[in-house]
N, CA and C atoms as an extended XYZ file, in Angstrom:
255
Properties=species:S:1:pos:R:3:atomname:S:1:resname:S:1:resid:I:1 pbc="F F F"
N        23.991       13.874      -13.277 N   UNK     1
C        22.639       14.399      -13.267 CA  UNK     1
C        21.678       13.292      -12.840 C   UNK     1
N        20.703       13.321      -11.946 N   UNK     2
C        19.640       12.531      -10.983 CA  UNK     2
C        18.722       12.799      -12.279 C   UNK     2
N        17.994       11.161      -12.037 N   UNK     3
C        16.853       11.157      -13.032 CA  UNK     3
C        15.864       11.440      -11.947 C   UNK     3
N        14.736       11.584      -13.286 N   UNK     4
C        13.713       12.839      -13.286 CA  UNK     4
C        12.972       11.705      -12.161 C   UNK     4
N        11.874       12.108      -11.065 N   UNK     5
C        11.464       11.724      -10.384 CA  UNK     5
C        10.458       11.872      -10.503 C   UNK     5
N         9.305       10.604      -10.302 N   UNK     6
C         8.219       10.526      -10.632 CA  UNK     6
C         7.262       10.295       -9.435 C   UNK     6
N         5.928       10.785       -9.464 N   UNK     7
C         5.025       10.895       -8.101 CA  UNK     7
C         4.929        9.001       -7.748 C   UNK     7
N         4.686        8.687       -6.532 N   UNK     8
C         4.443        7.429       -5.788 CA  UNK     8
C         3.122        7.632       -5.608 C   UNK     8
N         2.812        5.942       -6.326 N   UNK     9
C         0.880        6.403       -5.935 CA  UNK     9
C         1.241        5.544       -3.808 C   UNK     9
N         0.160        5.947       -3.241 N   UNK    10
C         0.221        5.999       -2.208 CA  UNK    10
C        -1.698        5.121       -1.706 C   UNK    10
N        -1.488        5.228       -0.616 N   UNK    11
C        -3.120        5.355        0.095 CA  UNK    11
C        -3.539        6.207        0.628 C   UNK    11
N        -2.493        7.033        0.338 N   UNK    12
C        -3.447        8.803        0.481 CA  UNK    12
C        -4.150        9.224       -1.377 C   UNK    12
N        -3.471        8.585       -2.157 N   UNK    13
C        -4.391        9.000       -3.123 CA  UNK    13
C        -5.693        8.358       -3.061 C   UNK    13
N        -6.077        7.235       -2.341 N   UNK    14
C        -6.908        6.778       -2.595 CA  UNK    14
C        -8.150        6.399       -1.554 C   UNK    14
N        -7.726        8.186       -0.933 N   UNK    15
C        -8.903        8.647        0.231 CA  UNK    15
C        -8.762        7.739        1.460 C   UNK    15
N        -7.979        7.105        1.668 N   UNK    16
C        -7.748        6.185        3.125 CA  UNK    16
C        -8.322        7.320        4.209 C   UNK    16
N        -9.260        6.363        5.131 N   UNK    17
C        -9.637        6.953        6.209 CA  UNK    17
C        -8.951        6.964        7.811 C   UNK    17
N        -9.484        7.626        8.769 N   UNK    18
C        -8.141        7.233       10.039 CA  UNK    18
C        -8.622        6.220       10.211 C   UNK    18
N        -9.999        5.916       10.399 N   UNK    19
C        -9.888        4.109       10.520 CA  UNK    19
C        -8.769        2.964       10.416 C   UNK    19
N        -9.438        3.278        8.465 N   UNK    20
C        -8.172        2.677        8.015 CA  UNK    20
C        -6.588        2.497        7.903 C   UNK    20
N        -6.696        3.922        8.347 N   UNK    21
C        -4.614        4.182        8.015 CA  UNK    21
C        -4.469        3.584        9.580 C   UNK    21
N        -5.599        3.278       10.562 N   UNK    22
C        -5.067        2.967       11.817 CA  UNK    22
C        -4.830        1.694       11.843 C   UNK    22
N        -5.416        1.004       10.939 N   UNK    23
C        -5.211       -0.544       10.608 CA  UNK    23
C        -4.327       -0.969        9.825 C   UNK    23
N        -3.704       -0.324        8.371 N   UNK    24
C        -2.818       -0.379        8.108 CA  UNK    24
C        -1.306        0.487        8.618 C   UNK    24
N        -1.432        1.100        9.293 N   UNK    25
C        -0.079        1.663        9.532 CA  UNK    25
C         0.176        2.077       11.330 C   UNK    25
N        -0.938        1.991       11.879 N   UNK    26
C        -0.970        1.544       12.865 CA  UNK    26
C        -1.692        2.566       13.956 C   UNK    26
N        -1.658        3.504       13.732 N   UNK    27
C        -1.974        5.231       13.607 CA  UNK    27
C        -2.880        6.023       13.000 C   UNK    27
N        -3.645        6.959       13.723 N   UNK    28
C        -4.890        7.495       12.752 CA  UNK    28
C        -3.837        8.702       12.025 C   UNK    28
N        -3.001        8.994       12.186 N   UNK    29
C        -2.519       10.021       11.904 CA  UNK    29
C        -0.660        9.482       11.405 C   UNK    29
N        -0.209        9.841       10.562 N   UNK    30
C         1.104        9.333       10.413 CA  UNK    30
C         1.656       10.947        9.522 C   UNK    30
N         2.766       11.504        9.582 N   UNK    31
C         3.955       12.517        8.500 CA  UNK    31
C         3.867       11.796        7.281 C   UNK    31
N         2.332       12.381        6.421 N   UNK    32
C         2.476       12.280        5.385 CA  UNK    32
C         3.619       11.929        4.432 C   UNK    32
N         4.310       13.263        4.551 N   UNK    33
C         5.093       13.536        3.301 CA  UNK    33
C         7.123       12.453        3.695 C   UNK    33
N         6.693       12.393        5.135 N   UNK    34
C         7.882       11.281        5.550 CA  UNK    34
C         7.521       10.158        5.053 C   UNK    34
N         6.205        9.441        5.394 N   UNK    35
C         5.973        7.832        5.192 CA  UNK    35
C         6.101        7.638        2.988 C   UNK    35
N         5.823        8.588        2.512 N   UNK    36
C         5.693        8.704        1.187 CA  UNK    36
C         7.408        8.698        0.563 C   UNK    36
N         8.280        9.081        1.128 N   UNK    37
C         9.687        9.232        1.015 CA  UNK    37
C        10.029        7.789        1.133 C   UNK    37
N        10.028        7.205        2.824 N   UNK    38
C        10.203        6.226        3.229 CA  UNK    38
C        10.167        4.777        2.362 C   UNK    38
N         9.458        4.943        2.306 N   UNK    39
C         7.760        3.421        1.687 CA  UNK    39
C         8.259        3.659        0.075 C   UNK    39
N         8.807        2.418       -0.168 N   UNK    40
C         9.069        1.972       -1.812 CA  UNK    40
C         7.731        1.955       -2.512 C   UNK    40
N         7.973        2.132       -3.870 N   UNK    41
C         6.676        1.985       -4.600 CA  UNK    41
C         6.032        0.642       -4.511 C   UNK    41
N         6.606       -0.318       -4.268 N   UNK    42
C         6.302       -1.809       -4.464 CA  UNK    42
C         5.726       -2.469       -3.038 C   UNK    42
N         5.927       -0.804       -1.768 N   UNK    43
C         5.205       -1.438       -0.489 CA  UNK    43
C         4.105       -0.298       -0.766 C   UNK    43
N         4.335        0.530       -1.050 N   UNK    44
C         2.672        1.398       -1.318 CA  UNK    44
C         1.800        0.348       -2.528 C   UNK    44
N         2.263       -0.425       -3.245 N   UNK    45
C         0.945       -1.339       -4.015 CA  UNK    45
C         0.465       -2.409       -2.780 C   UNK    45
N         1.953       -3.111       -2.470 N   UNK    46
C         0.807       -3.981       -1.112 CA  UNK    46
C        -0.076       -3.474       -0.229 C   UNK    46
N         0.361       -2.056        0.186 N   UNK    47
C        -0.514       -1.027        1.679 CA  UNK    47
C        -1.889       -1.070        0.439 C   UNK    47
N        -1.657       -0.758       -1.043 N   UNK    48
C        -3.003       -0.135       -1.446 CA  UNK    48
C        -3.881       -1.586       -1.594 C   UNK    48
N        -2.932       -2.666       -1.887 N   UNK    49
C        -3.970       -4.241       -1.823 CA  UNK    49
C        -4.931       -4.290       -0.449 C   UNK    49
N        -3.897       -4.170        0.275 N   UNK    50
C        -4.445       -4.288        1.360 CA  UNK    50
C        -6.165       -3.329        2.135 C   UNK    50
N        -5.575       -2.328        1.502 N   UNK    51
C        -6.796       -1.024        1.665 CA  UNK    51
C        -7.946       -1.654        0.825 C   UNK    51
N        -7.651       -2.299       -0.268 N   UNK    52
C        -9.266       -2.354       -1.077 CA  UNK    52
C        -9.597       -3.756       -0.249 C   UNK    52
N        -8.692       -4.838        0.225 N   UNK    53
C        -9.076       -5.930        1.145 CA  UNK    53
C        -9.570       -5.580        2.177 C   UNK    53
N        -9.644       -4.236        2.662 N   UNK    54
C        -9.708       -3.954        3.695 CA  UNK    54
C       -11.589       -3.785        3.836 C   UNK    54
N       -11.869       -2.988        2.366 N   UNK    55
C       -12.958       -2.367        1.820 CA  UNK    55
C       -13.961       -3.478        1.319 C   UNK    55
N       -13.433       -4.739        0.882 N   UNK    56
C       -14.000       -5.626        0.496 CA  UNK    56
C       -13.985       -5.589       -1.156 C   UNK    56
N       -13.118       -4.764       -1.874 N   UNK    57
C       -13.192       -4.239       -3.275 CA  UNK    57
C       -12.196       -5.326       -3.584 C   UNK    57
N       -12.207       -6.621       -3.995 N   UNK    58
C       -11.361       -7.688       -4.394 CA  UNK    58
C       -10.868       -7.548       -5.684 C   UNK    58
N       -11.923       -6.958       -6.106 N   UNK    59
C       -11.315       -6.688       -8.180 CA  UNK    59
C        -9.956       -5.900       -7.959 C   UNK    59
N       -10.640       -4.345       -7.055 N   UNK    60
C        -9.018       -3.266       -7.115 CA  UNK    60
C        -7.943       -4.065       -6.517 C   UNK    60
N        -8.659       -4.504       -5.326 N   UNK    61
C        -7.036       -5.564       -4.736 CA  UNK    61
C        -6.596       -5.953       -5.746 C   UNK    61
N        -7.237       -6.911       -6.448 N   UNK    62
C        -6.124       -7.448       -7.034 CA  UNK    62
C        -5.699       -6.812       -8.428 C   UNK    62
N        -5.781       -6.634       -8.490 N   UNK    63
C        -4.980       -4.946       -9.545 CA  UNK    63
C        -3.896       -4.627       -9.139 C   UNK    63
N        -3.917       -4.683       -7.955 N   UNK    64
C        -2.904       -3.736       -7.082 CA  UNK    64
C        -1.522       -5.349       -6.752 C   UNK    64
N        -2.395       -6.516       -6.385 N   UNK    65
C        -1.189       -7.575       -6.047 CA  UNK    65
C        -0.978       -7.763       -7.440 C   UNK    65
N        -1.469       -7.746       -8.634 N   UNK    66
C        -0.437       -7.930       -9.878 CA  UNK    66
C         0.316       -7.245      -10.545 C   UNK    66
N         0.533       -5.723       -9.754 N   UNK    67
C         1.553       -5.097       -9.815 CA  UNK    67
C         3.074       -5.287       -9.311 C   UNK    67
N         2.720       -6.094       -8.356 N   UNK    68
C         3.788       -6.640       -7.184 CA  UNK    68
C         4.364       -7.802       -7.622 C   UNK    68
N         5.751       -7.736       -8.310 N   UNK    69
C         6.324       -9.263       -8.571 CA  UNK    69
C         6.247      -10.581       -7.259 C   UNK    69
N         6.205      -11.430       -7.615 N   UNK    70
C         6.824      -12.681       -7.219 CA  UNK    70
C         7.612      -12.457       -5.763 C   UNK    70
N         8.339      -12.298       -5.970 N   UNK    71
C         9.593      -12.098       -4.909 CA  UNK    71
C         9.585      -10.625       -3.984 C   UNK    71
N         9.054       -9.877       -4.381 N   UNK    72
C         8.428       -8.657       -3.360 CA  UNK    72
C         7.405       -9.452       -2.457 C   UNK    72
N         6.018      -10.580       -2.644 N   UNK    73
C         5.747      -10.866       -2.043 CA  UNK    73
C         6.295      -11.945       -1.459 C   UNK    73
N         7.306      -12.686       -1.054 N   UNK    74
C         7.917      -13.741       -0.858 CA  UNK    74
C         8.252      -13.005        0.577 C   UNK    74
N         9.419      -11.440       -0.024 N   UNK    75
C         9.907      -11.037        0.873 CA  UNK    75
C         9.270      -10.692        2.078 C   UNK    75
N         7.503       -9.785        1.656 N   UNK    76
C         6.987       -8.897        2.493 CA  UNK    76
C         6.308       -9.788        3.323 C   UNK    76
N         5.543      -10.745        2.078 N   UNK    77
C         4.345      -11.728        3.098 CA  UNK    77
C         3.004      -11.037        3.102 C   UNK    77
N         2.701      -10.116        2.484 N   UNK    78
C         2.001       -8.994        2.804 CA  UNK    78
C         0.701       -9.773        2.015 C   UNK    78
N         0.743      -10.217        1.023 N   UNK    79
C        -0.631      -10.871       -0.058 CA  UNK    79
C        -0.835      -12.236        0.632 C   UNK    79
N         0.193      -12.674        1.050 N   UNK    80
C        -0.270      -14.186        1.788 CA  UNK    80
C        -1.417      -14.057        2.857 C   UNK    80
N        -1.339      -12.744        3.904 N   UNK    81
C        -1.546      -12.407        5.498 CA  UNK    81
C        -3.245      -13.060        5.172 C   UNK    81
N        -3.803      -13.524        6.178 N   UNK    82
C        -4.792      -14.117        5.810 CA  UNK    82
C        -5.960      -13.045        6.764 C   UNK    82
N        -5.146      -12.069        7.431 N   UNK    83
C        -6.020      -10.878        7.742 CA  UNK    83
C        -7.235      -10.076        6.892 C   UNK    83
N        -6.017       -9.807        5.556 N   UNK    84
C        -6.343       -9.283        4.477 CA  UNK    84
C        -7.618       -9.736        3.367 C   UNK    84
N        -7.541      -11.220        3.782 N   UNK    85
C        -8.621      -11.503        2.970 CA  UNK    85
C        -9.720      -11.824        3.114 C   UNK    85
């Protein structure tokens, strides 16, 4: 028996615009319900760091990078990018 499955917060919960999803994902438009499957929970907190860096909201960013262990960012690089900040 598969355990119970729980919703992925995303940057669609958190009103991303096409602007934005064109800057983070590359595209004003992306298959919702594919990229949400795809995308680990631990790369939807960096995409959502990135979105409030994006916004200039530094408090939510970082809310969002101290969700993200150590070694998720080592791997991704994603909190280092000096785009972001």
């Amino acid at each position: 028996m598969k355990g119970k499955k729980t919703k992925k917060e995303t940057i669609f919960d958190h009103n991303v615009t096409p602007d934005e999803l064109e800057m983070l994902c590359g595209s004003r438009s992306v298959n919702e319900d594919y990229v949400i499957r795809e995308i680990s929970q631990m790369q939807w907190y960096a995409l959502i760091y990135c979105l409030y860096n994006i916004r200039g909201d530094k408090k939510t960013a970082s809310s969002y990078a101290a969700k993200i262990p150590d070694t998720a960012d080592k791997i991704f690089g994603l909190l280092n990018h000096d785009y972001y900040r």
